[in-house]
N, C-alpha and C positions, 0 to 999 in steps of 0.2 A: 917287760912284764915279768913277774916274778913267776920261777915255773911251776912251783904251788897252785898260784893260781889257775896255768894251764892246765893242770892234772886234773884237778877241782873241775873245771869248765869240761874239758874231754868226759871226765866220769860223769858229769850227770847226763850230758847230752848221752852217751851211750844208752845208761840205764833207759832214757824216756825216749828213745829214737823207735822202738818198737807201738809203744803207745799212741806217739804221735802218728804211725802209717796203720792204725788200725783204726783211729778216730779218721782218718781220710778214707779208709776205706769204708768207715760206716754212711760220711756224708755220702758221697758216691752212691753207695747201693741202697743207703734209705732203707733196710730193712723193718718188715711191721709183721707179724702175725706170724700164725705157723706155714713155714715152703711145702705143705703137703696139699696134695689136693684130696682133701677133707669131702667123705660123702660120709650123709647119714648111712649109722650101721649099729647092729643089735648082735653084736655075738654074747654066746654062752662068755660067762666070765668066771675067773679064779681069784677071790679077794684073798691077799695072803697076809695074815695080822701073827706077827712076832713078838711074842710077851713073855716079861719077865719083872715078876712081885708086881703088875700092875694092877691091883686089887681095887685100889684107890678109885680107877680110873677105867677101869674094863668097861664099863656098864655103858658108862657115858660114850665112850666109843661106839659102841656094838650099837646104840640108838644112832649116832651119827651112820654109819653102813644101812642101816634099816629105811633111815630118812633119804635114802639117794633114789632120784628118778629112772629107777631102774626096773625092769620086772623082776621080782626075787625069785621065779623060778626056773630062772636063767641063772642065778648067780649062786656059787658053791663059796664057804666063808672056809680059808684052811688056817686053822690059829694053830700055830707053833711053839708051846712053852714048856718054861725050863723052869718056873716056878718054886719057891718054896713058900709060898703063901695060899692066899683063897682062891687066886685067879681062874686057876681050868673051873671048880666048880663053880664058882660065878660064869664061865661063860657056857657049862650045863644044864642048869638052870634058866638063863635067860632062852635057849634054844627047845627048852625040855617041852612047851606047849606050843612050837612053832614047825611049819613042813618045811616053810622057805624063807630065808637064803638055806640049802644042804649044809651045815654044819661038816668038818672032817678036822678035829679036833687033834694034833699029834701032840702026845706026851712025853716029854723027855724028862729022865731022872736024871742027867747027870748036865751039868751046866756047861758047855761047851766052846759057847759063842756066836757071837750073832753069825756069821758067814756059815758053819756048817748047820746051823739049824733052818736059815733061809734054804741051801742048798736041798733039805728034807722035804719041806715046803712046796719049793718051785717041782721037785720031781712029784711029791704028788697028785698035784692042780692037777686036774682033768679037763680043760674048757681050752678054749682058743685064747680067749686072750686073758693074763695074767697080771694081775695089778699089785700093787706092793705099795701099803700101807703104814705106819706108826700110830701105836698106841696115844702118843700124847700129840695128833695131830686132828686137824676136822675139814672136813670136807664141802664143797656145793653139792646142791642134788645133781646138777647136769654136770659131772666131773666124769663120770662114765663115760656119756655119750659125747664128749668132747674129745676125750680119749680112742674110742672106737671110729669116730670121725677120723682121726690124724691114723691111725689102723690098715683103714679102708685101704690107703694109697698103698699099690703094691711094692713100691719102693721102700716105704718106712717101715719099720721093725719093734721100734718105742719107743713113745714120748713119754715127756719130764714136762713138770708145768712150773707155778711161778708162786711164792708164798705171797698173798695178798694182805697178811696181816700177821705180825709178830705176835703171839701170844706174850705178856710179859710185858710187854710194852719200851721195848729196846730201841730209840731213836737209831745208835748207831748201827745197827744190824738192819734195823728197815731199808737208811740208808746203805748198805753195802746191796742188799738183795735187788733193792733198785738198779744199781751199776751192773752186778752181775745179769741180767734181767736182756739188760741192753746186748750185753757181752753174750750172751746165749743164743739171744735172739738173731742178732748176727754169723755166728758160727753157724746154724741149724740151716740160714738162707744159702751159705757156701757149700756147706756137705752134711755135718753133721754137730751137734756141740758134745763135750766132754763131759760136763759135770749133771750128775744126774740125782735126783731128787728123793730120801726117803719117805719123808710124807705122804707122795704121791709119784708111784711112776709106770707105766701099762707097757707089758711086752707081747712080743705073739708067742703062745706056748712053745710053736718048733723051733723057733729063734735058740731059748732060753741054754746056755752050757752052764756048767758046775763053777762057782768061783775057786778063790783062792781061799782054803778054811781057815787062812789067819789075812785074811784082807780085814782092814780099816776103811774102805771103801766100797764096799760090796752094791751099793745102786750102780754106781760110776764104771766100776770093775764091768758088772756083767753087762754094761752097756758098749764098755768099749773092745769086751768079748764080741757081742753081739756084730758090731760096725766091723770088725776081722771079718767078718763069715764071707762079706761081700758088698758091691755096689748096689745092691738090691736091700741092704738091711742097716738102714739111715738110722739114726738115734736123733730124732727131732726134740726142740721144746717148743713147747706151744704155748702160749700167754692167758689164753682162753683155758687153760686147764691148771686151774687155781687149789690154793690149801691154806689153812693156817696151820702154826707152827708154833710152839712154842718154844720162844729163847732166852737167855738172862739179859738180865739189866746191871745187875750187878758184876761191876769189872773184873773183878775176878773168877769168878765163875763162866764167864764171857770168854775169858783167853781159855780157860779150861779146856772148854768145850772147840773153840776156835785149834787149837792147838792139838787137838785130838785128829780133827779133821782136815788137819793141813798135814800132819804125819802121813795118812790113808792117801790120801793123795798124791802126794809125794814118790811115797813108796810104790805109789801103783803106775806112774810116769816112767820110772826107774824101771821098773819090772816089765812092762812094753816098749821099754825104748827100741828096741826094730822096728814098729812100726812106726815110726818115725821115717818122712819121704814118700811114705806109700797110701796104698787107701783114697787114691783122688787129692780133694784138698782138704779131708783129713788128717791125714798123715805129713800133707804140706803147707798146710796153714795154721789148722785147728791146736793141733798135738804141740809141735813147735810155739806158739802163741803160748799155749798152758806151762808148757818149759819156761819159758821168759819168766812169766809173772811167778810161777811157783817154787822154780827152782834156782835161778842166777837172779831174777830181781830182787828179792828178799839181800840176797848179800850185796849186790850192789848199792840200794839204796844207803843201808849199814855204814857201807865205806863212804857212800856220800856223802854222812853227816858229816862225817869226823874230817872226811877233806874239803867242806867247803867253811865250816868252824876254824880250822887250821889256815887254811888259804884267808880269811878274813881276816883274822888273826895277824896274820902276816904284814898282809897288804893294805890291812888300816892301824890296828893295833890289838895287842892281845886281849881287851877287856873285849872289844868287838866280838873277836871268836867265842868269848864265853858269853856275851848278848846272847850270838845265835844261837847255843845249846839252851840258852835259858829261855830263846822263846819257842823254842821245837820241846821242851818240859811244859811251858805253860800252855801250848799248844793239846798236848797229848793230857794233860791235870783234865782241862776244860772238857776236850771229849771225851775222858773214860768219865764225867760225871754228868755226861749229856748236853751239855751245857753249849753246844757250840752253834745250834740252831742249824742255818742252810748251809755254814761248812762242816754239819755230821758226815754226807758221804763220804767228801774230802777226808776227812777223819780218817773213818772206816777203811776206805782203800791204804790208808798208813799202817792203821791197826793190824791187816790183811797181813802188809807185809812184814811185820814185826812177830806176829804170828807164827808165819810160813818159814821166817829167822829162826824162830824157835823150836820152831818143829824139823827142821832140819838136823840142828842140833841136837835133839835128842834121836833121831833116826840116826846118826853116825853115831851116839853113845848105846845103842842097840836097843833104844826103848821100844814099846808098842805092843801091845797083844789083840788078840780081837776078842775081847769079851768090853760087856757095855756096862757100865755102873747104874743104878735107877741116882734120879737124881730126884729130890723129893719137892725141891723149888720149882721144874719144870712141873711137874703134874702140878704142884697148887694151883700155877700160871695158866694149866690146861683144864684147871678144874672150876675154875673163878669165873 
């Protein structure tokens, strides 16, 4: 056997040797819902809405937080912007003949970034538990109480919930959220899961530490601040605590956005690697897991191509190896144009790691800042 093609064979089995004992672990433990034991509860709440030039689109938000099955005299609204547009007075005026939700409006003149203007935010909520919102996002009325459910339990610290619907109307990003969905829900039944949600995500006030003011990550960040504190302060997601979201459809705007967020990530892996082994099975399951896929699978796959293209090549003939590049091309044409039907997720999970390729790449070329662009597609999507 030509040893091309063992190389070829050794590399992908490596690369998917993790996936495969995570899909055995999932048959195994059957994972469904949130691991908290969820009682009804009504705490004082801290909505915290970060905005920036959302003019467009304030309004229509602010009625979505108004629509929640909540008592609004319980709930304080802390909008944090850095505007250069109508925004703070739009959200003046909508409050201006209202007692409740408490409006606590912070003004910033100078644009700084999203992590330190959250950080402004989170310290001045007042309430027990602290939720954390986007502007181009929408909510169920019972996302609160769903939230405060998963609260209750004195083990858990904050849940993350689950986008129910792509604003935008992204096949392949639905499918990706579905995999990840799976993938959370799992991690959360072990100890705790990693990735956390900014559409929708609720902490307990005492929990909450300062992040990193140039984080790309800041849900995730202070979640995995959080789960350091201790065995007592679980970062759950819960299924039952839903959001829509809006994302692109359009492929390149898609990687953008995608690319942005695999950066954040990345670098925030990087930046807690000691806690890596520790934290229960956290630190030895969870973390490590999130390593695989975001950090070495991205390049291993990479290398896959090109040695199992090359190993075919070999081992049947060269037009063969350029077959398979051509159908791993017409493979990726189909699903960045949607086009691939019920193997979107499949897609999606390639796109993920193609992504998370490139967003490597630019974290070793020193890219990344933490400031957030308005992107004016997303509000249409969120406004339509």
């Amino acid at each position: 056997m030509n040893w091309l093609v063992v190389v070829a064979g050794v590399a992908v089995a490596v690369t998917f040797a993790p996936y495969l004992a995570f899909g055995v672990v999932y048959a195994l433990k059957r994972p469904s819902g949130s691991p908290a034991a969820k009682e009804p509860a009504e705490p004082n709440v801290s909505i915290v809405l970060p905005t920036y030039n959302e003019s467009g689109i304030v309004e229509k938000k602010l009625d979505d937080v108004m629509a929640l099955d909540y008592p609004m005299e319980k709930v304080e609204l802390v909008v944090v912007d850095s505007s250069d547009d109508e925004t703070r007075e739009i959200v003046r005026e909508y409050f201006a003949d209202r007692e409740h939700p408490e409006l606590n409006l912070i003004e910033e003149d100078e644009r700084r970034g999203l992590a330190p203007a959250l950080n402004d935010a989170y310290a001045a909520a007042k309430y027990e538990m602290v939720v954390k919102t986007d502007c181009d996002s929408l909510l169920p009325e019972d996302v609160l109480r769903e939230a405060a459910a998963n609260l209750a339990d004195p083990e858990v610290a904050a849940v993350t919930g689950t986008n129910v619907e792509v604003l935008g109307g992204s096949d392949v990003e639905t499918g990706y959220r579905g995999v990840q969905s799976h993938i959370q829900t799992l991690e959360s039944h072990l100890d705790s899961t990693f990735i956390f949600h900014g559409p929708f995500s609720a902490f307990e006030n005492d929990a909450i530490t300062p992040i990193d003011p140039n984080s790309l990550a800041d849900d995730t960040e202070l979640a995995l601040r959080i789960r350091r504190r201790g065995a007592d302060h679980r970062v759950v997601f819960d299924p039952a605590v839903q959001y829509m979201e809006a994302s692109h459809s359009a492929f390149r705007k898609r990687r953008t956005q995608k690319d942005r967020r695999g950066m954040g990530l990345i670098r925030l892996l990087a930046q807690h690697r000691d806690a890596l082994g520790g934290y229960g099975n956290y630190g030895r399951v969870v973390l490590p897991f999130n390593w695989w896929f975001m950090v070495v699978s991205p390049w291993l796959v990479m290398l896959d191509v090109v040695l199992v293209a090359a190993a075919v090549g070999v081992a049947v003939q060269p037009l063969a190896g350029v077959g398979v590049l051509a159908a791993l091309g017409a493979f990726v044409l189909l699903g960045s144009r949607e086009l691939l039907g019920p193997l979107s997720p499949l897609y999606s999970l390639f796109d993920t790691q193609v992504s998370l390729f490139r967003a490597s790449i630019e974290l070793l070329r020193g890219k990344g800042d933490g400031t957030w662009e308005v992107d004016e597609e997303l509000r249409e999507a969120f406004d339509n």
